[in-house]
N, C-alpha and C positions, 0 to 999 in steps of 0.2 A: 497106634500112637507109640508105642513098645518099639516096635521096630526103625520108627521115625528117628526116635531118639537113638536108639541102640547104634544104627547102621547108618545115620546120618548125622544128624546134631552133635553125637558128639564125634564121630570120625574129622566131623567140619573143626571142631573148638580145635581139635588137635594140630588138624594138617595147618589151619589159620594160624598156630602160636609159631609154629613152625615159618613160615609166610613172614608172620610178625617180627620175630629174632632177624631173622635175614635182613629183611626190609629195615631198619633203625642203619646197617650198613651204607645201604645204596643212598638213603637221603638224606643221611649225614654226609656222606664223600660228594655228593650230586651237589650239596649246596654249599659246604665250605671248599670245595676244590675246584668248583664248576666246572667235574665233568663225571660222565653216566663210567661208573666202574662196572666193564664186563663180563671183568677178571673177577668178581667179586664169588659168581656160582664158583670158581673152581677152587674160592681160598675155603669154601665149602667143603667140599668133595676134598680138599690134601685135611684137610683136621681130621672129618671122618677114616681117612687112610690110617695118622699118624693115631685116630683111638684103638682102630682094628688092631695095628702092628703093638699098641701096649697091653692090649686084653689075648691078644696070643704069647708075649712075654711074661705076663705075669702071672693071667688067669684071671685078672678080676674085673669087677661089673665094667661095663661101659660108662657109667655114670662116676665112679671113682676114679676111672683115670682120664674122665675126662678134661677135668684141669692141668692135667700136662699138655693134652692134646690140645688144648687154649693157649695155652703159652706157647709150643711151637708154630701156631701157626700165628699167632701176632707176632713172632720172628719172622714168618714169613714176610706178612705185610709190611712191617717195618722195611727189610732188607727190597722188598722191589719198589718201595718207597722211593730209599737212598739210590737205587741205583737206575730206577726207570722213570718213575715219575717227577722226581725234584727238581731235575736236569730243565724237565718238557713243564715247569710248574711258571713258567712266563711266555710259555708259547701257543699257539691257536689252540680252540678246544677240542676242532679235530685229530689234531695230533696223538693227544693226552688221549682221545678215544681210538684211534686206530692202535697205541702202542696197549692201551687195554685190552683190546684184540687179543693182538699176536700174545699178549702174557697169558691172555686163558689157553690160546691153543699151547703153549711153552706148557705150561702147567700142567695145562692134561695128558700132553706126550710124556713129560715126565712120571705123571701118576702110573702112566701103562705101562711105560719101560721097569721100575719098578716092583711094583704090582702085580702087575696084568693088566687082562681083563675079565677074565669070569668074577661071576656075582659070588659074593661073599657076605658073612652072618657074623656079627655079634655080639648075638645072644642063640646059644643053641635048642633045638627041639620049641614046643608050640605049647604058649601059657593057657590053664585052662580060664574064661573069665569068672569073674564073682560076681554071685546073684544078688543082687540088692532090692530089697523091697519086691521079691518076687517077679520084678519085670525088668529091673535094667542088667546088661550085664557087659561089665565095664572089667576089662583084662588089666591083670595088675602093671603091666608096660604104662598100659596108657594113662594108668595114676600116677606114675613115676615122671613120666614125661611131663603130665599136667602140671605137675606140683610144682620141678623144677623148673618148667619155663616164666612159672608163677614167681619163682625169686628170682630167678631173672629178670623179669619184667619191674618188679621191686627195688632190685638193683640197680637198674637204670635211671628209673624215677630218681632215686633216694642222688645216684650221683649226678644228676641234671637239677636239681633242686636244689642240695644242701653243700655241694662241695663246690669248688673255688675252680676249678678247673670242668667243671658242668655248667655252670655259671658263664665261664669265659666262651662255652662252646655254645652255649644257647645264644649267646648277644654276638656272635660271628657267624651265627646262620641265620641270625637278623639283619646284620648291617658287619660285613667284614672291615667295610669303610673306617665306619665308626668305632667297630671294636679296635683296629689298629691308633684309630688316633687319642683312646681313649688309655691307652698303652696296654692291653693284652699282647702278650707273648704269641703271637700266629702262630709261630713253628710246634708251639709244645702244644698250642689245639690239635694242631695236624697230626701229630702224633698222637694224641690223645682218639683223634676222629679212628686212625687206624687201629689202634690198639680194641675200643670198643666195640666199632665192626667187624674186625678180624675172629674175636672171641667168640661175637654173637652167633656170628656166620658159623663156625666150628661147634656150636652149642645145637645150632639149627641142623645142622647134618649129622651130629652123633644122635640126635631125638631123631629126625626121618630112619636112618640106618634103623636104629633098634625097634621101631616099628615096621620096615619093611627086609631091605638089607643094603651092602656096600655092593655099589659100582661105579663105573669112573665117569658116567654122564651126570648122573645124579643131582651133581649142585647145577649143570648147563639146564636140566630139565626145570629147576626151579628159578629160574631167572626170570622168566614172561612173570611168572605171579607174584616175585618179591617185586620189579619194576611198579606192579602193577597197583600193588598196595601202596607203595612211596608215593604215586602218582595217586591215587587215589585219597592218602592221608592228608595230603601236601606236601609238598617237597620242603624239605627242613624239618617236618615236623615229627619228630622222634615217636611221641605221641600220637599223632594222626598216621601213624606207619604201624604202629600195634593195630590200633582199628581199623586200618585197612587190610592187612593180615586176615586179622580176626575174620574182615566180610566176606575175603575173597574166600577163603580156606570154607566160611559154610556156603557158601553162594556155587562153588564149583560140586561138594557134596551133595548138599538140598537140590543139585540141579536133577540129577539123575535119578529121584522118590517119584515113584508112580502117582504122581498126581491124580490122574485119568486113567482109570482102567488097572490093568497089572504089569501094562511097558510099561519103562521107564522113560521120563519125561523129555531128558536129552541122553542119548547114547553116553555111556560111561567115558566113552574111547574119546568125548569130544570136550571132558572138562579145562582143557587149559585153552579152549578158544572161551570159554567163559570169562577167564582171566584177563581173555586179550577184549572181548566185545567190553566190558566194566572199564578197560583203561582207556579205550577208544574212546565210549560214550565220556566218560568223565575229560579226557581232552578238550571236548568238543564243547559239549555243555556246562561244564566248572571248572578250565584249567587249573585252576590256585586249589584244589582238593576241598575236603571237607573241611579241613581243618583252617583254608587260605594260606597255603603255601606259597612259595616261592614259583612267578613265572618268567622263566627267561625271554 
């Protein structure tokens, strides 16, 4: 049971908050914009760039200068906003998704030219974990990470709840119709939709980085299972995109504990077809998600 929890359950809670942060992007932009942002792993993958480049400037945690790292990249979102999507924001929804395309490949050429591509860390050398209660041992990264996605996840709540402009975005991923004739500001949702996405998104890949490391596929590799949790929350449902997070993140984990015997259950190598068989199955058998989502 020690090991279940140690090297499963909670590795699951983690890579799921992980999953979850992203996922609040995809199905919020999926249903106030009506269309699948592709580009969304790589607004991932340039935060994580822009935390690296301020913890080699400055020296300090990743978790500290991670609010810069938020803010430039909701500069991002914003600026290929203005200049890619606004344009294409009355045109087919093919369009809007093939030009998501080409911005994640733009993106990620850019991250390489840049950058690179060798893998890169930051956080240096290997935390030893702390023993709790004689059997759990929970590495102090993964408390950090837990804690923070914790107020994050807080944060969103508290701004979808209480403020006026969380309010305007919850009743525009119910009915856009009616949020416009009821006189919400559309544009400043829309900004608001990217602002929140783009930060989470950058919140989500400086917590993967510092549990594993930086490199330039990173946010493309986590695309199947943020879709998958959106898809599986509900589409629109900000909330049902944490819990779906959350399920995929243990469900691809808990897949690979030796149920039977001392193999493990599914090959390690094969957890993100976990991600894709849960979105499929939920396609098919609950399109509208757990939560009744939004079906096009």
């Amino acid at each position: 049971m020690a090991d279940f929890i140690n090297f499963y359950f909670i590795p699951g809670l983690l890579l799921g908050s992980i999953y979850a942060l992203g996922a609040i992007g995809i199905t919020m932009t999926f249903v106030i914009l009506r269309f699948a942002n592709f580009a969304h792993g790589e607004s991932m993958t340039l935060g994580v760039y822009f935390a690296w480049s301020l913890v080699q400037i400055t020296g300090w945690h990743p978790l500290v200068v991670m609010p810069i790292a938020m803010i430039l990249t909701v500069l991002y979102a914003l600026s290929i906003d203005r200049l890619f999507y606004k344009p294409l924001r009355n045109a087919p929804v093919v369009m809007l998704v093939v030009a998501s395309f080409g911005l994640m490949l733009m993106t990620r050429s850019v991250i390489q030219f840049f950058w690179g591509v060798q893998l890169k860390s930051v956080l240096p050398g290997i935390q030893k974990p702390i023993l709790v209660m004689d059997y759990l041992r929970i590495s102090p990264k993964h408390m950090m990470i837990m804690a923070s996605a914790l107020v994050l996840m807080f944060a969103v709540h508290y701004l979808l709840t209480y403020t006026k402009i969380g309010k305007a975005m919850r009743a525009m991923s119910d009915s856009p119709e009616l949020a416009k004739l009821t006189g919400i500001d559309t544009e400043k949702v829309v900004v608001a939709t990217w602002v929140v996405g783009a930060a989470l998104a950058c919140a989500a890949g400086v917590f993967l980085a510092i549990d594993t490391h930086v490199e330039t596929r990173m946010g493309f590799k986590l695309l199947l299972p943020m879709f998958a949790a959106a898809i599986l929350g509900g589409v629109g449902r900000p909330y049902g995109a944490l819990v779906g997070g959350l399920i995929i993140g243990l469900a691809e984990e808990i897949s690979s504990y030796p149920f039977i015997g001392t193999e493990p259950l599914l090959n390690p190598g094969y957890k993100a077809g976990v991600a894709f068989a849960i979105m499929i199955g939920i396609l098919i058998w609950r399109p509208s998600g757990l939560f009744k989502g939004k079906v096009f």
